[in-house]
N, C-alpha and C positions, 0 to 999 in steps of 0.2 A: 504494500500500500504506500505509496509513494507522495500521496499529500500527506498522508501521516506521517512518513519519516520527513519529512518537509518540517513541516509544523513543528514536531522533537526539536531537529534541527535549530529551526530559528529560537526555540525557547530556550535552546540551550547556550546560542549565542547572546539571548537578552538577561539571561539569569543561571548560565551554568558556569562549571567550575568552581564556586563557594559552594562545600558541604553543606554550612548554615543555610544559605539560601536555595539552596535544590529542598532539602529535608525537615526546615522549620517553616510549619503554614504559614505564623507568624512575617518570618522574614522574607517569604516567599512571596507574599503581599503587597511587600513592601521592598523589593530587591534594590531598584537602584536605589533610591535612601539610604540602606544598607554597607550599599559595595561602595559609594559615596564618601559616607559619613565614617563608618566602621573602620573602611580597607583605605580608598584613597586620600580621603581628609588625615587620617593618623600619620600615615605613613608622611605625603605631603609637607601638613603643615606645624606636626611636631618632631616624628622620628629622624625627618633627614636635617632639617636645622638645630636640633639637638646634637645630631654626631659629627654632621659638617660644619659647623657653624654658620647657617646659611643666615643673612640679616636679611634679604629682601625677599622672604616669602612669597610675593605675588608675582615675582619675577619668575621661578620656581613652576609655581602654578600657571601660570600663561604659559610657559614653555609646555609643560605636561598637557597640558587642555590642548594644544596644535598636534604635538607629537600624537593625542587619543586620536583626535579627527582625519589626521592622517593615518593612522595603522595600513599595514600593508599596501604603502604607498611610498616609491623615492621621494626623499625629502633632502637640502641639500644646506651645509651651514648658515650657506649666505642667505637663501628663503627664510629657515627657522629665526636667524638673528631678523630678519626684517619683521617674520607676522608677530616673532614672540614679543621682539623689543630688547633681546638681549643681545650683550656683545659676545662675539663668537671665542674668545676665550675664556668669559664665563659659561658659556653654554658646553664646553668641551670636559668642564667641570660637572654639570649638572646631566649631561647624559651620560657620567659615568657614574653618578650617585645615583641615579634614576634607575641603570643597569642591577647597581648592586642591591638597590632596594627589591628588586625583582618586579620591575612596574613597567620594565621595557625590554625587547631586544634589538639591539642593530644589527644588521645583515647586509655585507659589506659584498661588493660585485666583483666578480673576475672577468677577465677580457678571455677570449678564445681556446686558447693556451692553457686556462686555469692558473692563471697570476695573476696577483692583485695589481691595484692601478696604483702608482708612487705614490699621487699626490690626489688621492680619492677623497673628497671634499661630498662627495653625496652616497644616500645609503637609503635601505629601506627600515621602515620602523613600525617594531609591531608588540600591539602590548601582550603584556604575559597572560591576559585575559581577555576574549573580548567584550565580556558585560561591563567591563568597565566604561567604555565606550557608548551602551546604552545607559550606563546608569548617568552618563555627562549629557550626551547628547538625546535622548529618548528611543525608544527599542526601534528598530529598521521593519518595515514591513515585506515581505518577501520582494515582491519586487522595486525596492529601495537601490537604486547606483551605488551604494556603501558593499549590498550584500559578496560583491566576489569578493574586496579588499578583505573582508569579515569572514569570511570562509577559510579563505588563505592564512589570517591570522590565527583563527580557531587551529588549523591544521599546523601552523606553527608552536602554538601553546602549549599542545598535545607532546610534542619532538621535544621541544625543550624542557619538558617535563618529564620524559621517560627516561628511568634508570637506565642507563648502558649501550643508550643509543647515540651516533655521532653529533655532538652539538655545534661541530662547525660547518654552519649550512651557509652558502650563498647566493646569490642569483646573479642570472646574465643576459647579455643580450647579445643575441649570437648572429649571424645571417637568418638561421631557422627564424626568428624572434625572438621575445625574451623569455627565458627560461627561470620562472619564480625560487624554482630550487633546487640548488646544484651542491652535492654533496661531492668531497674529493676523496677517494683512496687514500687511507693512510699510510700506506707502502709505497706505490706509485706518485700519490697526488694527482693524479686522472679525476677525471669527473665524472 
């Protein structure tokens, strides 16, 4: 049944991956509030400025709030410093605190070859959830322009979540087109 798994699907991009929010009716009710208030607000606007000493919180949060709108989409320093408003050597701080709070990943491009680009200034970014995404911006209806980037990031969430599987994943743009996820041999470095 295929609108069924559909529907799964999309519920699960608007309010999956938080146990709490899958399992309590309570919070289930209420998910973006929740993933919001509980996940992204904590994390945001006290745990990362407590460990980093971050003073301008709303700097922080405008950058996180572009980077959610974007999920599984290139995004490139000079863009983000322009929508965020931050200077790109702040910002090079903040998507590294962002990384390690587990609120993002970047996924960096290889050219042909399977080598990185020297001086790679753009990447794709995708949160480590994607109801976070609904909980900021309101749940996607299926057929929403968001839904592939939102597919893609779900299917990344998943990867970068799974014990013992390769977490260094890329994407490319080949003659073929572009190729969203290019995994390399660890032996070889082949793609």
């Amino acid at each position: 049944d295929i609108e069924a798994l559909n529907t799964e699907f999309i519920e699960y991009l608007n309010i999956g991956g938080y146990p709490e929010a899958v399992f309590n009716p309570a919070v289930r009710k209420e998910s973006a509030r929740f993933i919001k208030s509980d996940i992204i607000d904590k994390v945001l606007l006290r745990d990362l400025p407590q460990l980093y000493g971050i003073r301008d919180i709303q700097e922080l949060n405008r950058l996180f709030t572009t980077l959610a709108y974007n999920t599984g989409n290139e995004v490139s320093l000079e863009g983000l410093s322009q929508s965020s408003g931050v200077t790109k050597t702040t910002l090079m701080r903040y998507l590294e605190y962002l990384e390690a709070a587990f609120l993002i990943h970047r996924v960096r491009r290889i050219d042909q070859n399977a080598r990185h680009f020297q001086r790679a200034t753009a990447f794709k970014v995708y949160l480590n959830n994607p109801s976070m995404r609904a909980a900021l911006f309101g749940a996607p209806a299926e057929d929403d322009q968001t839904m592939g980037a939102l597919a893609e990031t779900a299917l990344f969430a998943q990867w970068f979540n799974e014990p013992g599987l390769v977490k260094d994943f890329y994407y490319a743009r080949w003659k073929e087109g572009e190729i969203d996820i290019v995994a390399l041999d660890s032996k070889t470095q082949k793609p």
